[in-house]
Backbone as CSV, one residue per row, in Angstrom:
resi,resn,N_x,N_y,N_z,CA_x,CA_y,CA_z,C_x,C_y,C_z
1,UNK,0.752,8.868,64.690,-0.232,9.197,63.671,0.082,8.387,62.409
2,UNK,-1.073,7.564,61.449,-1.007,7.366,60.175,-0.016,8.287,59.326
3,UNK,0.334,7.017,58.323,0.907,8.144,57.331,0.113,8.708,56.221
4,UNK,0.072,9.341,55.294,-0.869,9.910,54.554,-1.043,8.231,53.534
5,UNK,-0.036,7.834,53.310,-0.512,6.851,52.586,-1.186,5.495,53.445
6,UNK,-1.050,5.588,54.135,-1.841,4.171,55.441,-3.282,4.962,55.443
7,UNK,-3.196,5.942,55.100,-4.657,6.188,55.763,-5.515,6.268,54.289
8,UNK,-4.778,6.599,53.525,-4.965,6.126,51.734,-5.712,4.572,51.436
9,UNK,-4.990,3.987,52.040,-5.390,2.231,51.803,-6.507,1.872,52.888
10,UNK,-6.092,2.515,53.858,-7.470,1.857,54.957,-9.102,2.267,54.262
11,UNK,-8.920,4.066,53.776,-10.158,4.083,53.010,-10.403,3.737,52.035
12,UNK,-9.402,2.834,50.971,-9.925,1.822,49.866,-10.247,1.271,50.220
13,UNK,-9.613,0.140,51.119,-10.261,-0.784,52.063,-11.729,-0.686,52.305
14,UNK,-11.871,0.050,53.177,-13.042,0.316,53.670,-14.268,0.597,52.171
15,UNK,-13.985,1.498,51.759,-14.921,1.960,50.378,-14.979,0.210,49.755
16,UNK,-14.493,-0.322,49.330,-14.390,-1.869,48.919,-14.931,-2.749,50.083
17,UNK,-14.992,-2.654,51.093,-15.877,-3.094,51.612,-17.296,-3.576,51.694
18,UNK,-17.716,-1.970,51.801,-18.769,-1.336,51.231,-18.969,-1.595,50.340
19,UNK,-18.863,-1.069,49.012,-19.326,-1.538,48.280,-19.872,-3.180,47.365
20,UNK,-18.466,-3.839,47.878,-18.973,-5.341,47.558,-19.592,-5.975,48.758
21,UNK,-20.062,-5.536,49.545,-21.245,-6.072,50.337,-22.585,-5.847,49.656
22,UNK,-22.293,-5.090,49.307,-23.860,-4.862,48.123,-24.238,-5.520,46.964
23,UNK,-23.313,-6.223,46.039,-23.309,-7.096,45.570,-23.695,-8.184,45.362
24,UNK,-24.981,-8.720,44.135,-25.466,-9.772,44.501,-27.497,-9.788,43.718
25,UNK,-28.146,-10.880,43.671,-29.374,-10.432,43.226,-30.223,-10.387,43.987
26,UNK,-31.054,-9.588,44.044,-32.133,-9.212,45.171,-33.104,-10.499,45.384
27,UNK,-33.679,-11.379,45.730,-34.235,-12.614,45.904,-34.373,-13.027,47.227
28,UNK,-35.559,-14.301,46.871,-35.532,-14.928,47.691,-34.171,-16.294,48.247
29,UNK,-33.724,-16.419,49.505,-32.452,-17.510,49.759,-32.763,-18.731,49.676
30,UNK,-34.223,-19.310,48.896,-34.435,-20.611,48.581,-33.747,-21.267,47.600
31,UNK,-33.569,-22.655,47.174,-32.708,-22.487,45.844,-33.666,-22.606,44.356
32,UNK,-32.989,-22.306,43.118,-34.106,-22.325,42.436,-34.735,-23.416,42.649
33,UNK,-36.286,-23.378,41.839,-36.918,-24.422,41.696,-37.724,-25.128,43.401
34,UNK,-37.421,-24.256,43.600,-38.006,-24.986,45.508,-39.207,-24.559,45.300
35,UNK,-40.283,-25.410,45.963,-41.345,-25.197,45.897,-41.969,-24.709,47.415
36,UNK,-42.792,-23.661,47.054,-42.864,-22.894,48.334,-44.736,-23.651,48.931
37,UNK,-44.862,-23.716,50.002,-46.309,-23.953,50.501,-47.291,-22.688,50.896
38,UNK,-48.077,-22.461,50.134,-49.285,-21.105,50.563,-49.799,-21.801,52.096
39,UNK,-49.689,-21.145,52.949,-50.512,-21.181,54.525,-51.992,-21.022,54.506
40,UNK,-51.795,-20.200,53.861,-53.488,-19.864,53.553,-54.118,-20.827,52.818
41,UNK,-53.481,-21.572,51.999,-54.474,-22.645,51.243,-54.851,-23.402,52.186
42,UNK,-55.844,-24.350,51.690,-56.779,-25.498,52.793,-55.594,-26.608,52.034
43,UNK,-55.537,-27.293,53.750,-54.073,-28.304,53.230,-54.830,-29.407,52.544
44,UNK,-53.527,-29.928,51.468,-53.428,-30.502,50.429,-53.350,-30.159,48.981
45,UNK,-53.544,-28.911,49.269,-53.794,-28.168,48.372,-51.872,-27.046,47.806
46,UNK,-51.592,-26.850,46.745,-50.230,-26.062,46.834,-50.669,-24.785,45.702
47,UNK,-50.083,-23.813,46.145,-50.354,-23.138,44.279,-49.029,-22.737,44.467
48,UNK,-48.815,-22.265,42.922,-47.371,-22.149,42.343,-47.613,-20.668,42.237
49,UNK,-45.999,-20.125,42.890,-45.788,-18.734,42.199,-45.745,-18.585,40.559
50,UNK,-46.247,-17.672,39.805,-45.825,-17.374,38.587,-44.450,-17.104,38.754
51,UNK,-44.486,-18.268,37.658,-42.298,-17.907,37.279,-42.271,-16.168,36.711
52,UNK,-41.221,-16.224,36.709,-40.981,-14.982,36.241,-39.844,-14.921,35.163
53,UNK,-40.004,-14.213,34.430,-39.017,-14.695,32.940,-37.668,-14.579,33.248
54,UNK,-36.884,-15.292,32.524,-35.223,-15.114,33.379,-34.800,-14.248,32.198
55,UNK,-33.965,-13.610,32.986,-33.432,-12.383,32.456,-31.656,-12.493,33.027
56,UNK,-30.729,-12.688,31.872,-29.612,-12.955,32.304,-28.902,-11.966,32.916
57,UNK,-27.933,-12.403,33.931,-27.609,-10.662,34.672,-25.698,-11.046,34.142
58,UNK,-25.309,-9.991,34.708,-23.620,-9.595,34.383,-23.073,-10.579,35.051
59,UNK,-23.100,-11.364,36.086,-22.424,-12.392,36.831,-22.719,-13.593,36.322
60,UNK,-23.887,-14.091,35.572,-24.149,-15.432,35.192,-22.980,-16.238,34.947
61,UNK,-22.173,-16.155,34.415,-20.949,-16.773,33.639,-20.033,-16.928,34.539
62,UNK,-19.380,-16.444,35.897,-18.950,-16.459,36.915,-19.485,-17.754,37.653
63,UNK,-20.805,-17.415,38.034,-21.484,-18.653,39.201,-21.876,-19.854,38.056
């Protein structure tokens, strides 16, 4: 059997796991600035998503 403290660290472990898998900004995996193609338009044709205002988050300074 575990000792009380092995079984201490496996569920930090684990809880840290978890939790920094969640981590991160909700988005699309294109990179900025990529320009996307509407399907539905008649080709030759492109329209642009409205940007959306940038709003600095807690990690900026990191990446």
């Amino acid at each position: 059997m575990l000792s009380r403290k092995t079984t201490y660290f496996l569920l930090a472990i684990a809880a840290a796991g978890i939790v920094l898998s969640g981590c991160g900004r909700k988005g699309d995996l294109d990179r900025p600035g990529a320009t996307t193609i509407n399907r539905k338009a008649a080709p030759g044709t492109t329209e642009k998503k409205p940007e959306a205002p940038e709003r600095p988050f807690l990690l900026d300074p990191l990446l």
